[in-house]
Backbone as numpy.savetxt, mean C-alpha at the origin, in Angstrom:
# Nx Ny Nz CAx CAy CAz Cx Cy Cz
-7.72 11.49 -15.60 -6.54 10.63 -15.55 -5.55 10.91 -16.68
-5.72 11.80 -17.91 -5.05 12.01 -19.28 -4.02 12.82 -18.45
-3.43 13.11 -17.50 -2.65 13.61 -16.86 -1.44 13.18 -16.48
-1.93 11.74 -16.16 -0.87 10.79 -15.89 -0.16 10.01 -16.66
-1.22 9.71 -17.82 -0.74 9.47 -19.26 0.51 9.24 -19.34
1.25 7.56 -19.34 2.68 7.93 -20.00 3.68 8.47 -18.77
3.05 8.62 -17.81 3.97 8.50 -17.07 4.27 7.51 -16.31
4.87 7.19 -14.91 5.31 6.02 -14.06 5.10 5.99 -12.64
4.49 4.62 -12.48 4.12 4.64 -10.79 5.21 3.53 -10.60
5.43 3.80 -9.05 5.71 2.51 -8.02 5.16 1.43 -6.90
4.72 0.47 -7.50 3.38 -0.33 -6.51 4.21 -0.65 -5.85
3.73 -1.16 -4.54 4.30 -2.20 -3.75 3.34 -3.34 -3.54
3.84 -4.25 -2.79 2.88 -5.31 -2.67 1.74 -5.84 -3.83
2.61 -5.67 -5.14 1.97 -5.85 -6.41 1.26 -7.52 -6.77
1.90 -8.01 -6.05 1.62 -9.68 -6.51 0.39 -9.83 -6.47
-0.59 -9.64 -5.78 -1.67 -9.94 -5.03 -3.01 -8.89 -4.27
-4.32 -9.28 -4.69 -4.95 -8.45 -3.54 -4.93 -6.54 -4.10
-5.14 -5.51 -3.26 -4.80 -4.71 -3.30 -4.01 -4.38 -4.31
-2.36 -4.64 -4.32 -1.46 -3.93 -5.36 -1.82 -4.57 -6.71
-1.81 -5.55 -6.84 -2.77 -6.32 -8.11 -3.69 -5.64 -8.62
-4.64 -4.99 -7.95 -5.77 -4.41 -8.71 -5.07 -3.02 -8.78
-4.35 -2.05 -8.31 -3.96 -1.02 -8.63 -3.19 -1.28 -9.78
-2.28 -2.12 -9.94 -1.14 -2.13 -10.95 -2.65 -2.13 -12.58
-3.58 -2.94 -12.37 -4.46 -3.25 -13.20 -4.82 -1.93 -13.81
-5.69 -1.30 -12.60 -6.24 0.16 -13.66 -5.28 1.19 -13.42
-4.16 1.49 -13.20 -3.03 2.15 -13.53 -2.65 1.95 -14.90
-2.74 0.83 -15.08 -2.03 0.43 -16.56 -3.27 0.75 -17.79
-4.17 0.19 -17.42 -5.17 0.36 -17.93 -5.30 1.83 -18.91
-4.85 3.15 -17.69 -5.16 4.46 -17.93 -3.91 4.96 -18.65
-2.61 3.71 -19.29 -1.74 4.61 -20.16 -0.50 4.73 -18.98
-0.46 4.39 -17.47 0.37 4.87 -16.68 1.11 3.16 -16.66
2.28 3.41 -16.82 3.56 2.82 -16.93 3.94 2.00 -15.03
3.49 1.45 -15.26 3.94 0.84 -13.52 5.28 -0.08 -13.35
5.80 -0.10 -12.23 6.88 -0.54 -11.55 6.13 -1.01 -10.49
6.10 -2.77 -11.20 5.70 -3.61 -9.70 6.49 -4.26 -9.12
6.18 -3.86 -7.79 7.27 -4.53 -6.65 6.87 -5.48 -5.58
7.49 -6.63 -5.72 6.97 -7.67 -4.66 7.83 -8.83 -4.67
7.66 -9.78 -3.79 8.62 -11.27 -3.47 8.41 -12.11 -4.09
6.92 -12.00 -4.86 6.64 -13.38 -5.95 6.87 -12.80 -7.09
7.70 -13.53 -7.84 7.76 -12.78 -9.00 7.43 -13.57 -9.97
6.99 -15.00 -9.90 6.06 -15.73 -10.77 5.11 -15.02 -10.95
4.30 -14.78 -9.93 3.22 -13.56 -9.84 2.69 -12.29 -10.58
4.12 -11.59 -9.97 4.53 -10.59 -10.90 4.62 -10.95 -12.42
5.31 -11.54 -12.82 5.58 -12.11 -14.41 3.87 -12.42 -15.17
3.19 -13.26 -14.23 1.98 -13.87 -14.59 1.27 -12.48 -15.09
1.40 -10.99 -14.14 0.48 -10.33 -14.04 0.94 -9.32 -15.38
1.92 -9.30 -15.36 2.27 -8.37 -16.57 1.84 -9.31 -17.68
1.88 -10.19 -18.03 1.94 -10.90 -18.90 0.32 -10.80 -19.50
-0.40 -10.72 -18.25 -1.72 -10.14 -18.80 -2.15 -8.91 -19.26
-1.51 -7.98 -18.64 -1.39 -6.58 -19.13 -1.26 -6.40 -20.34
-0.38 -7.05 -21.17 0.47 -6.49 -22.23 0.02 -5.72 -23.03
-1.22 -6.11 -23.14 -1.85 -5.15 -24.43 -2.48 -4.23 -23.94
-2.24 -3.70 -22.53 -2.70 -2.48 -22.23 -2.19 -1.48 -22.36
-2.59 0.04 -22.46 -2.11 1.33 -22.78 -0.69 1.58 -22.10
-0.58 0.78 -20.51 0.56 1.70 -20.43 1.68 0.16 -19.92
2.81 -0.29 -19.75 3.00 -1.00 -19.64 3.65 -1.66 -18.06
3.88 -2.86 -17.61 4.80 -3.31 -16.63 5.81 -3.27 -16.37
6.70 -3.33 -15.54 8.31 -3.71 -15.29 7.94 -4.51 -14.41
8.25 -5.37 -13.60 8.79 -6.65 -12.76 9.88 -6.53 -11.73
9.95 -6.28 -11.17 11.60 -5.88 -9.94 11.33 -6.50 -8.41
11.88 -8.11 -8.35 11.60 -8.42 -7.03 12.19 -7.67 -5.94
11.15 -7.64 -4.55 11.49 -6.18 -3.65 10.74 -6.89 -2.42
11.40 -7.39 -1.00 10.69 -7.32 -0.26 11.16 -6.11 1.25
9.98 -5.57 0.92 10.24 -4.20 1.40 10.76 -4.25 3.26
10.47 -5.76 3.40 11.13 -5.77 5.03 12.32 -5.81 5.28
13.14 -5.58 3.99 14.57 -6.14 4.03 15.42 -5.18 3.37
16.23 -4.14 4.04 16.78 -2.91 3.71 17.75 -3.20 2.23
18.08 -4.17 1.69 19.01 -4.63 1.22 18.29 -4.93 0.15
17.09 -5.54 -0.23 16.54 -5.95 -1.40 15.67 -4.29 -2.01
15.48 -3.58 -1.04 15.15 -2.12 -1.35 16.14 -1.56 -2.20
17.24 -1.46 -1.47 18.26 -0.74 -1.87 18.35 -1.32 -3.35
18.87 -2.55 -3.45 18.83 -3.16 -4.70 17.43 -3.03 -5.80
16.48 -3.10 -5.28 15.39 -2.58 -6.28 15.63 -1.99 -6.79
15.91 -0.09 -5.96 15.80 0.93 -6.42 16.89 1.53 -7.17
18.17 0.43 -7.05 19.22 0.53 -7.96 18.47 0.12 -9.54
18.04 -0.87 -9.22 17.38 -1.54 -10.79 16.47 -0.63 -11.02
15.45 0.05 -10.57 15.00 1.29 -10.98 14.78 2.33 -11.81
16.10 2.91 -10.88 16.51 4.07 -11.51 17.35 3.65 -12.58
18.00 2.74 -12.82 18.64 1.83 -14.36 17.58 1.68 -15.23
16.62 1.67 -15.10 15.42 1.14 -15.83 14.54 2.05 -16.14
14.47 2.71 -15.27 13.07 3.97 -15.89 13.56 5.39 -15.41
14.30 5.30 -14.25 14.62 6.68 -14.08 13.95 7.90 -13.28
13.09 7.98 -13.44 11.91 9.51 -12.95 10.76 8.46 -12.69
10.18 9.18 -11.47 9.27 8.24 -11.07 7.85 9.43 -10.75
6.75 9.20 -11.26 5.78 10.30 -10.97 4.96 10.16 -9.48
4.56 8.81 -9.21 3.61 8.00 -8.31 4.16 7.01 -7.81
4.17 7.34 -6.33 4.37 5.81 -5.29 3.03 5.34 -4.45
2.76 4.31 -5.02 1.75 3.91 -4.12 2.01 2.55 -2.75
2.26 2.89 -1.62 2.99 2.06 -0.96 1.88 0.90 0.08
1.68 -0.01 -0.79 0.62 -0.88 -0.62 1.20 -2.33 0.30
2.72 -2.44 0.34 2.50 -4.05 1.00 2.50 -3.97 2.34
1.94 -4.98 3.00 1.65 -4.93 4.40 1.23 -6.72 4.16
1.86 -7.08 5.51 1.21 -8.37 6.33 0.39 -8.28 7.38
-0.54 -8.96 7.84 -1.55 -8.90 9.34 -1.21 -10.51 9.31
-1.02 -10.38 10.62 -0.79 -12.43 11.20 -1.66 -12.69 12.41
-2.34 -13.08 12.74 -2.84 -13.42 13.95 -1.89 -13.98 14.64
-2.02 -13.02 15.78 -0.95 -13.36 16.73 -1.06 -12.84 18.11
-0.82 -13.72 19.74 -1.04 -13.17 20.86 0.31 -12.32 21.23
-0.01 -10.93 21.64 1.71 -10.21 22.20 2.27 -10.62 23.17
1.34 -11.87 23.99 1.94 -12.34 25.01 2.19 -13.39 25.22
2.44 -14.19 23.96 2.55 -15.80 23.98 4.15 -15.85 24.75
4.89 -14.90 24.22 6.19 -14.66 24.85 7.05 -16.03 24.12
7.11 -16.52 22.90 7.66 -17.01 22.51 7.87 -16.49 20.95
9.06 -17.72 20.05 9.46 -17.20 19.09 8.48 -17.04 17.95
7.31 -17.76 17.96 6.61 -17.27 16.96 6.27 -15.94 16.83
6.36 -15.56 17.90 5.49 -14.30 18.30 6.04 -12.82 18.32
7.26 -13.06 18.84 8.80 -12.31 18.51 8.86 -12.19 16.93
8.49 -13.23 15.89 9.15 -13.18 14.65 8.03 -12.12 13.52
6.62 -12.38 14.82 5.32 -11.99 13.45 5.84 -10.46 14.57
6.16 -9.81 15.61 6.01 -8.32 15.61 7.14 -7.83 14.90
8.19 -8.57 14.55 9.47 -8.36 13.99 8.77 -7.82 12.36
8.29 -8.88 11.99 8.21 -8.84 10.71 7.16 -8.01 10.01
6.20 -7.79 11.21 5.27 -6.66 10.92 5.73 -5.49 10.88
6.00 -5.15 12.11 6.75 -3.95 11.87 7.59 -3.49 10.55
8.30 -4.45 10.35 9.86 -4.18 8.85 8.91 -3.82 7.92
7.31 -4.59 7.85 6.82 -4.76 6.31 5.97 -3.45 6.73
5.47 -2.91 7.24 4.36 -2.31 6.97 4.73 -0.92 7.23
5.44 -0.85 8.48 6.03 0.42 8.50 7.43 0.66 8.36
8.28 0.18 8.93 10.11 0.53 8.81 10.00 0.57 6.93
9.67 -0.68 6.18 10.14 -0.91 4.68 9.62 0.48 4.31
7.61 0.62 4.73 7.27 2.09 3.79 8.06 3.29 3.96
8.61 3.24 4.70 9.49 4.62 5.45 10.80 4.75 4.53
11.24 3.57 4.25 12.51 3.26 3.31 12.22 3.61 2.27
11.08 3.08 1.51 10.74 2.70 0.22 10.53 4.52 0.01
9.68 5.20 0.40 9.21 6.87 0.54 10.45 7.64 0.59
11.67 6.83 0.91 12.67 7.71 1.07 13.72 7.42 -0.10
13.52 6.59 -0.77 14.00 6.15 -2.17 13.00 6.65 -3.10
11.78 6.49 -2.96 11.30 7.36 -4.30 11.59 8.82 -4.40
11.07 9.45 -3.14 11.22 10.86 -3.23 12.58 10.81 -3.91
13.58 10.60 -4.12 14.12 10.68 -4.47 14.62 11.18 -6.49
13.75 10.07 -6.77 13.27 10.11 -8.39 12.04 10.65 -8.55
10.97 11.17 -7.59 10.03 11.75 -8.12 10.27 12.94 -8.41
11.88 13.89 -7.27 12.21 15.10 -7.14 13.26 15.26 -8.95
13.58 14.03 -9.35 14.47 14.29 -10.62 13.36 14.10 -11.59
11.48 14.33 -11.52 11.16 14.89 -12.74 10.79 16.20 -12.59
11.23 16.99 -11.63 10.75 18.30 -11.77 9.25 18.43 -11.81
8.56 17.37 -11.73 7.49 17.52 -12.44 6.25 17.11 -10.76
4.92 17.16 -11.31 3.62 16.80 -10.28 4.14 15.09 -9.80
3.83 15.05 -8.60 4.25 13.91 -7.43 2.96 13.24 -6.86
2.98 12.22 -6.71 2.28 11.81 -5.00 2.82 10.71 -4.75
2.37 10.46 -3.26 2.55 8.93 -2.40 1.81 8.87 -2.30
1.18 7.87 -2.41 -0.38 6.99 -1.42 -0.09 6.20 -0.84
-0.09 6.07 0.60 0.41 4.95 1.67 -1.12 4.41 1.90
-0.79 3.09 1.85 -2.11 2.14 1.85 -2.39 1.99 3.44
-2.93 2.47 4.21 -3.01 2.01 5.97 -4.16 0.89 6.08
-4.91 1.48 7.08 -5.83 0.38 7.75 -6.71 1.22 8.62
-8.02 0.58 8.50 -9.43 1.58 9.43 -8.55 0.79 11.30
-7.77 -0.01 10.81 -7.33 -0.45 12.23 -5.98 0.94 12.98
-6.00 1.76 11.87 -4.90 2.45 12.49 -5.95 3.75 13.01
-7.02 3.73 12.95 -8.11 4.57 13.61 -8.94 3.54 15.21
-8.73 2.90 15.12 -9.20 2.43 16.15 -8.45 0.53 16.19
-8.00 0.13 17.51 -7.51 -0.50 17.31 -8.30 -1.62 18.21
-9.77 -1.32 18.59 -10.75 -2.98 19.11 -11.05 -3.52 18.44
-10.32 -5.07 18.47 -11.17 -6.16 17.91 -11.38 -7.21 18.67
-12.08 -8.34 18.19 -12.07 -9.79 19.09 -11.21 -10.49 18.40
-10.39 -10.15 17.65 -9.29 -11.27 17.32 -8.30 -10.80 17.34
-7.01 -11.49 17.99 -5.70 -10.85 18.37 -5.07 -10.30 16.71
-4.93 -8.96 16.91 -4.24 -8.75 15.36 -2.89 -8.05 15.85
-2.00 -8.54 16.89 -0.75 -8.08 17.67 -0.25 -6.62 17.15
0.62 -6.71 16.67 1.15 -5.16 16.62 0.54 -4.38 15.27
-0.37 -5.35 14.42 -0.68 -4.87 13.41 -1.49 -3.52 13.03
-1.94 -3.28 14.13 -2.92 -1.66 14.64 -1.88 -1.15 14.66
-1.24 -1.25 15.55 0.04 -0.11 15.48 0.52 0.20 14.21
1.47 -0.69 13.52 1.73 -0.13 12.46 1.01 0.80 11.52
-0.29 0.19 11.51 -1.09 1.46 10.41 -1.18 2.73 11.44
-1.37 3.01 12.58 -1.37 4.28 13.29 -0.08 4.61 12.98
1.23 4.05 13.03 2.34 4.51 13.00 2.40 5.11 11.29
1.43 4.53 10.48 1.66 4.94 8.85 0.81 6.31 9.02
-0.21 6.38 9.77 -1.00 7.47 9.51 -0.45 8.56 9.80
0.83 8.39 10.82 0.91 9.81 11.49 2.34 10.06 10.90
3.28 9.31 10.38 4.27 8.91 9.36 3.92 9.89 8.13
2.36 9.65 7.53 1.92 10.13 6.46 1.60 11.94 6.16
1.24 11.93 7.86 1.46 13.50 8.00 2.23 14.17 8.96
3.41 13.42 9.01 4.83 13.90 9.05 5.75 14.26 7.63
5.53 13.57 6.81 5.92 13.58 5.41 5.38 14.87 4.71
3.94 15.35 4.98 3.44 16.45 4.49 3.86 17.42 5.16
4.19 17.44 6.49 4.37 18.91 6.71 5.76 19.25 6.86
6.96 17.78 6.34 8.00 17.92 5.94 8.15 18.80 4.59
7.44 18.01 3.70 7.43 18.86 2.11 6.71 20.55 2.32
5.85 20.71 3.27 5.80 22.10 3.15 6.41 22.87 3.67
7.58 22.59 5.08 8.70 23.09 5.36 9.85 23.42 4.14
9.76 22.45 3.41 10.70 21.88 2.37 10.22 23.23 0.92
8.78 23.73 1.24 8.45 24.46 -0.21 8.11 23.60 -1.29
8.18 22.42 -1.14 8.01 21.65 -2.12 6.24 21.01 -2.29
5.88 22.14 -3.32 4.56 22.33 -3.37 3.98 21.10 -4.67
5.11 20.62 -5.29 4.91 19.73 -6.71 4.15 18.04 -6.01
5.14 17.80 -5.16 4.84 16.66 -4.40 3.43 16.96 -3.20
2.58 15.82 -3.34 1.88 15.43 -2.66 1.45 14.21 -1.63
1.18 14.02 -0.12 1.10 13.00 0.18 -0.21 12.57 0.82
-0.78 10.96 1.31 -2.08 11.19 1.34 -2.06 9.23 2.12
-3.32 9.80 2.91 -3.24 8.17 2.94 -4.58 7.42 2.94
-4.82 6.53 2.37 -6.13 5.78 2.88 -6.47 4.48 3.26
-7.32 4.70 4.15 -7.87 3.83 5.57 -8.71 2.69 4.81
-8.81 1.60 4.28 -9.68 0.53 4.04 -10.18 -0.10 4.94
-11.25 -0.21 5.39 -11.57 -1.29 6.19 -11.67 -3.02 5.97
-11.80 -3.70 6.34 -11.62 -4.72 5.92 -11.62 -5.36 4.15
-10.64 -5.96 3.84 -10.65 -6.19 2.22 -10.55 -7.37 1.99
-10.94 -7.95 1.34 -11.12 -9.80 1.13 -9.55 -10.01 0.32
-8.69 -10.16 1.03 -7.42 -10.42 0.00 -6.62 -11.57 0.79
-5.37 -12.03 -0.05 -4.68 -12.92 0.85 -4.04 -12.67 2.50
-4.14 -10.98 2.51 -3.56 -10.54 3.68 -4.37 -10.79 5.23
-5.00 -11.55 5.15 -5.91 -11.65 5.88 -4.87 -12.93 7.02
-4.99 -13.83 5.76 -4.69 -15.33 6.52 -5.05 -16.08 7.75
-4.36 -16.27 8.45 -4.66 -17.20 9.37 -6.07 -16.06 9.99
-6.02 -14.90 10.31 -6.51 -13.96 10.55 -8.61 -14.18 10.38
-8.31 -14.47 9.13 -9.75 -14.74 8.12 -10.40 -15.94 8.91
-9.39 -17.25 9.14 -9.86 -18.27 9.34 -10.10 -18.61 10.97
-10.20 -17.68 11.73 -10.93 -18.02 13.04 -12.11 -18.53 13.06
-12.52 -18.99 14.01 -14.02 -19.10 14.58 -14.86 -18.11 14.53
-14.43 -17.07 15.62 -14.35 -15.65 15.55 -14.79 -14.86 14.30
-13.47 -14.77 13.69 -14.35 -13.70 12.01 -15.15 -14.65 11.22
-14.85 -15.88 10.91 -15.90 -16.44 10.54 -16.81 -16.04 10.19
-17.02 -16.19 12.23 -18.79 -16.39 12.14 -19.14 -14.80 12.17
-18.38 -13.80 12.15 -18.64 -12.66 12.25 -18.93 -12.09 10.32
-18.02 -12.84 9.72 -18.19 -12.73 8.54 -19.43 -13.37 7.42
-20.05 -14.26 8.21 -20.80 -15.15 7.94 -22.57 -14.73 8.34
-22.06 -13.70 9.55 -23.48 -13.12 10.17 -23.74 -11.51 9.21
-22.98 -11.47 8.90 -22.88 -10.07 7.91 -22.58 -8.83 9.07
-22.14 -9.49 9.95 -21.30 -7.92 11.05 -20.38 -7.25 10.41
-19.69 -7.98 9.48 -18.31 -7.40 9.50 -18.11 -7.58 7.71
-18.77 -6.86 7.08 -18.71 -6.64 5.77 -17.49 -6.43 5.46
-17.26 -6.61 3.91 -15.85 -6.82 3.59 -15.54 -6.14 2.25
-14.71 -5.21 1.87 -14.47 -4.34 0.43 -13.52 -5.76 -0.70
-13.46 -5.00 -1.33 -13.02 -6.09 -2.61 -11.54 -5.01 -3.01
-10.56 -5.87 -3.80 -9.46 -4.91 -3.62 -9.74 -3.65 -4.76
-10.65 -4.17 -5.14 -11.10 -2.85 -6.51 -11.28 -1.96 -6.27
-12.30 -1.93 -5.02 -12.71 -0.82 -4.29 -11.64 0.38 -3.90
-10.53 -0.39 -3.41 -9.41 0.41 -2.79 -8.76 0.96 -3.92
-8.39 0.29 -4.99 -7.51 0.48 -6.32 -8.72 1.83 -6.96
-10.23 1.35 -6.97 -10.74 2.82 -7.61 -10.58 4.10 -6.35
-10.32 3.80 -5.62 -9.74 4.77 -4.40 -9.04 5.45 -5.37
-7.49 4.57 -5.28 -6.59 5.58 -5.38 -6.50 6.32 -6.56
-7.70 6.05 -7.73 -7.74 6.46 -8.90 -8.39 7.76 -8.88
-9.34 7.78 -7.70 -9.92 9.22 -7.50 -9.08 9.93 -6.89
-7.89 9.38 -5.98 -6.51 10.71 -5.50 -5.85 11.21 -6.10
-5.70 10.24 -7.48 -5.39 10.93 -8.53 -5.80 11.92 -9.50
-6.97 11.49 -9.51 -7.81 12.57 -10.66 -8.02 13.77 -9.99
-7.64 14.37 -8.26 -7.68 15.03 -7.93 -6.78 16.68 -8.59
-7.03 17.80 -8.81 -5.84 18.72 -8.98 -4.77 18.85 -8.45
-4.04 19.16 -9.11 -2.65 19.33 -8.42 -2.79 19.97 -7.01
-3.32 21.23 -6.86 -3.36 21.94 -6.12 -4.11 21.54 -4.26
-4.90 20.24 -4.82 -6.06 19.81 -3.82 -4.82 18.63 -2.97
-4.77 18.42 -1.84 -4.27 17.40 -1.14 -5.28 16.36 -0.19
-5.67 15.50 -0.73 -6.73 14.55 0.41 -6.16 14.11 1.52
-5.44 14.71 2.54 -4.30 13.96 3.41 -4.95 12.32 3.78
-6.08 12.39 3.96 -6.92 10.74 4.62 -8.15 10.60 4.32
-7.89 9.47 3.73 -9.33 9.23 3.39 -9.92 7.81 4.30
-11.03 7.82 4.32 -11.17 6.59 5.15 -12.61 6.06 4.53
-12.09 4.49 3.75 -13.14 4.13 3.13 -13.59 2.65 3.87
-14.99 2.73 3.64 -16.03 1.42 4.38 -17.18 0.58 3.50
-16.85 -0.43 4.19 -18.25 -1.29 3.40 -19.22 -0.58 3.76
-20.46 -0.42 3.10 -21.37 -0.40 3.20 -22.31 -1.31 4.21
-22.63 -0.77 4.93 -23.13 -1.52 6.28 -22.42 -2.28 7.33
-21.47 -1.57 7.49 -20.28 -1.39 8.09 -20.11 -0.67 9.57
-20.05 -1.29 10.36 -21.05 -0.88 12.10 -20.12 -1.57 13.28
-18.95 -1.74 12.68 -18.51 -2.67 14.27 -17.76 -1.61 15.05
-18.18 -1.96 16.19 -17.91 -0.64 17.27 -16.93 -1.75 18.38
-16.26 -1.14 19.36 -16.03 -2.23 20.66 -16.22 -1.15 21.91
């Protein structure tokens, strides 16, 4: 990790869960993070714990479903730090939801899934590249997906939310074989698959009958967001030269089939 040393990432979905524990041992290792998210009590709370770690926080509210608070982020940004080494593009919502209720709730959660998980990462990837290409220097993205964008059976309605992570996976290696059209051998991209993670993203989702009792019978084991955050710490410690395009990580005793 003495590699990264001192240099700068871009979380997303930092408040909570997942980007929370990345922003944690990122900082931890000396690497300078840029957290991005809608709570920024949150945000504030979390740096605030950091402080005395090796590498430090910035704070920049960003909700990535909304082309306009992007744009504006990445204005504050590049005002602020400038060169960006690491994007790790972590926020995503899952809502339980039927695709055929045919009303406005239902209209609003495929709306909003979609913006957050895939349209925003697509934005957000197209604003960093941007500052990762002005350090001249070693790159990556890590797009956070879902073991749901590998297979999309479950017993609980998770509406368009499969899609989107299939749409990130194949997004993710469209991006790579853009940069090697491109020659651009500095930058790297990569994505990994979590299977289920005990975080707030769950929501209404968590609290069925359904996962419950599925969660409760030990069918459907569950990762912790650490797990994912020491993920992306091993994509890093990888060589320059090595690219993991997908990784796909599981609980341990981890078996649900449909």
């Amino acid at each position: 990790m003495e590699k990264w040393e001192g240099k700068t990432a871009i979380v997303t979905g930092a408040s909570s869960g997942i980007g929370d524990a990345i922003v944690r041992d990122l900082v931890k290792h000396g690497i300078n993070v840029v957290a991005l998210a809608r709570r920024m009590v949150r945000l504030q709370k979390l740096r605030d714990q950091l402080r005395n770690e090796k590498g430090k926080v910035i704070t920049i509210k960003c909700d990535v479903s909304d082309k306009e608070s992007i744009d504006a982020a990445f204005e504050e940004i590049e005002e602020r730090v400038g060169r960006v080494h690491i994007l790790v593009n972590n926020a995503g919502i899952c809502v339980s939801s039927e695709i055929f209720s045919n009303n406005r709730k239902s209209d609003e959660v495929i709306v909003s899934t979609i913006n957050t998980n895939f349209l925003g990462l697509v934005r957000v990837s197209q604003k960093a590249y941007k500052l990762l290409k002005k350090t001249d220097d070693y790159g990556i993205i890590i797009n956070i997906g879902s073991i749901a964008g590998h297979n999309a059976s479950f017993d609980f309605p998770f509406n368009v939310y499969p899609g989107t992570k299939f749409a990130v996976r194949a997004f993710t290696e469209s991006m790579r074989q853009e940069l090697n059209k491109l020659k651009d051998t500095k930058i790297r991209v990569c994505e990994i698959s979590p299977g289920g993670v005990l975080t707030e993203i769950g929501g209404d989702s968590l609290n069925t009958p359904e996962m419950k009792a599925m969660l409760e019978s030990g069918m459907f084991p569950m990762l912790k967001s650490s797990d994912i955050s020491q993920t992306v710490l091993f994509m890093l410690m990888t060589p320059y030269e090595v690219n993991i395009t997908e990784m796909i990580v599981k609980p341990v005793g981890f078996n649900f089939k449909k």
